[in-house]
Each structure stands twice: as C-alpha cells, then as structure tokens.
C-alpha positions as CSV (number, residue, x, y, z in Angstrom):
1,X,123.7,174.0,-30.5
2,X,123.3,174.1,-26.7
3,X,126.6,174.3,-26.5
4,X,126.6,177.4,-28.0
5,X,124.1,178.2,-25.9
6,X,125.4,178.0,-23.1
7,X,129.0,179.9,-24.0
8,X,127.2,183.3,-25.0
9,X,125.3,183.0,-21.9
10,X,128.5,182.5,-19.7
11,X,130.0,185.5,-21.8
12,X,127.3,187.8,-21.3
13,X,127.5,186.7,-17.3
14,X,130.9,186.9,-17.4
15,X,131.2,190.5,-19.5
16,X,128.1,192.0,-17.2
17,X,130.0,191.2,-13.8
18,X,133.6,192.9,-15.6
19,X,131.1,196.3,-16.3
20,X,128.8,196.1,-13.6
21,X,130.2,195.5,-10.4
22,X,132.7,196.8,-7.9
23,X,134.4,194.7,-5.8
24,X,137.6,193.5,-7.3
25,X,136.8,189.8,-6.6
26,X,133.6,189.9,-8.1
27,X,135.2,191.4,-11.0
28,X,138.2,188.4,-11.3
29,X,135.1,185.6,-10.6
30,X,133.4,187.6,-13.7
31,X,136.5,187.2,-15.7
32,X,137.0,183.6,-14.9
33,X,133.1,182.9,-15.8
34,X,133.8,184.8,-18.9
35,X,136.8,182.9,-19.9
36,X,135.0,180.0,-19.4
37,X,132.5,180.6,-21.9
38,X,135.1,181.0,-23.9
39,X,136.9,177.6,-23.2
40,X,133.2,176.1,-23.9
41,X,133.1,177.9,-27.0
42,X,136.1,176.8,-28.5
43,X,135.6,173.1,-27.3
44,X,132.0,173.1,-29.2
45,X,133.9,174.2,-32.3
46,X,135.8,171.0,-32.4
47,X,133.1,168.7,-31.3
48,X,131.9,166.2,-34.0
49,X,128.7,164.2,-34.1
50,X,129.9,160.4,-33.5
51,X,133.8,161.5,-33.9
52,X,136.8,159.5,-32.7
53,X,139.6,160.5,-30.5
54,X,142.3,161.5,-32.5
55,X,145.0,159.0,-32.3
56,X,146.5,157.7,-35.0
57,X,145.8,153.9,-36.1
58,X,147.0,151.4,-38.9
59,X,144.3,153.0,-41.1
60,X,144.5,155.1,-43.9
61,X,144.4,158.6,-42.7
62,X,142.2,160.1,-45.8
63,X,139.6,157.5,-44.2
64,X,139.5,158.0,-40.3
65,X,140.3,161.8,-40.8
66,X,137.2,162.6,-41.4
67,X,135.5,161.2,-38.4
68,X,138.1,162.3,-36.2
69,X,137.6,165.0,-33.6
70,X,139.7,168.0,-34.0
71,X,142.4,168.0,-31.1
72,X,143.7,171.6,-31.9
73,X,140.6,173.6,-29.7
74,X,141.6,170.7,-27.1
75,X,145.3,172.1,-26.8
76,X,144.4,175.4,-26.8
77,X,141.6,174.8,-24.3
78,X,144.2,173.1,-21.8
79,X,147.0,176.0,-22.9
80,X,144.3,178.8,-21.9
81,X,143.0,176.9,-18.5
82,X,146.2,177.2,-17.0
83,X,147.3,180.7,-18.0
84,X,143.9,181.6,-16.3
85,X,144.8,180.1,-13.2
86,X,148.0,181.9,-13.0
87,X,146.2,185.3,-14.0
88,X,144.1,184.9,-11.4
89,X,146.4,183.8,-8.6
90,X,148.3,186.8,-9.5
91,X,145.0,189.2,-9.6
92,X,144.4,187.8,-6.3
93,X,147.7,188.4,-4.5
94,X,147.4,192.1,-5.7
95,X,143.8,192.2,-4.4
96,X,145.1,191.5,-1.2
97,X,147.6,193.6,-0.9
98,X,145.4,196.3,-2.5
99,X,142.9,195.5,1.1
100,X,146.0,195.7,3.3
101,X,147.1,199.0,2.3
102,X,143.8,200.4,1.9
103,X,141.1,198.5,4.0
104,X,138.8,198.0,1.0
105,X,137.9,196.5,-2.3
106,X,135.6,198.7,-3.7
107,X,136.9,200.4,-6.8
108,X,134.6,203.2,-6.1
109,X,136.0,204.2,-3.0
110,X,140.0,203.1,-4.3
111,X,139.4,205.8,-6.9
112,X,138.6,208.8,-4.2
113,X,141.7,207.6,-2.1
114,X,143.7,208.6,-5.3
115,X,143.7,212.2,-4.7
C-alpha cells in the first residue's frame, strides 16, 4: 500500500513540474520523477507478500507458482529505465544546443523569439 503511495505521489510531482514550470531542465527532471513513479508503480504490482524469486527448481511448477514473484513488471521495469536514460540524454543534448543558439531555457521567452 505505501508503495502505492508513494508512485501517485511521485506522479503528481512529476506531472505538476511537466505543467507548471519553465525551464526546460526542470521540465526533463519532472519527466524523469514522473517516470519513476511509474517504474515504482509497476514494480508494486508484482510484489508478493513472502514470494520467491522466480527461478525455476526441481519442484512442481503448479506448487511454487503460486508463491513466486511475477518477473514480467521486473523486465519491463529494467526495459523502461534504460529507454529513459537515452530520452533524456537526447532531451539534454537539444537543451543545450537550444541555450547555444538562443542564450536561454525559458520556454516563455523561446516562444517570443519565434516571431
């Protein structure tokens, strides 16, 4: 339950930083907080009260399948963790070359340079 918790917290951090602020790096630190609420979410989902790690063993697997964590929130956990690393190493390198043309990072004032 704390688990829980503590994802919908880090989503609605993570969701009011992506509305509410400006500056593009507070905005990409607001996505990764958001997507790790996520990543906390979907890890709680497979968590099981006094479960075992999944590996398969001599026993019957009717028997130890039931006490057995589910590995699949695990893989797409790990899957996700890295494709948010590369988003935001990518969102990064634009943010600075969106400074080095323009001299700021305020979206605010990016949208008045438009024209």
């Amino acid at each position: 339950m704390l688990a829980y918790i503590a994802s919908m917290l880090l989503l609605i951090i993570g969701a009011y930083t992506l509305v509410m602020k400006d500056n593009l790096i507070k905005k990409i630190m607001g996505l990764s907080v958001f997507s790790s609420g996520i990543h906390i979410f979907l890890i709680s989902l497979g968590y099981r009260a006094g479960g075992i790690p999944p590996l398969l063993t001599n026993l019957n697997f009717n028997q130890i399948s039931a006490i057995m964590v589910d590995p699949l929130p695990q893989a797409l956990v790990l899957t996700s963790i890295v494709i948010n690393l590369s988003i935001t190493a990518f969102a990064m390198a634009i943010i600075v070359d969106v400074y080095r043309e323009f001299g700021t990072l305020n979206i605010k004032k990016l949208k008045s340079l438009r024209g």
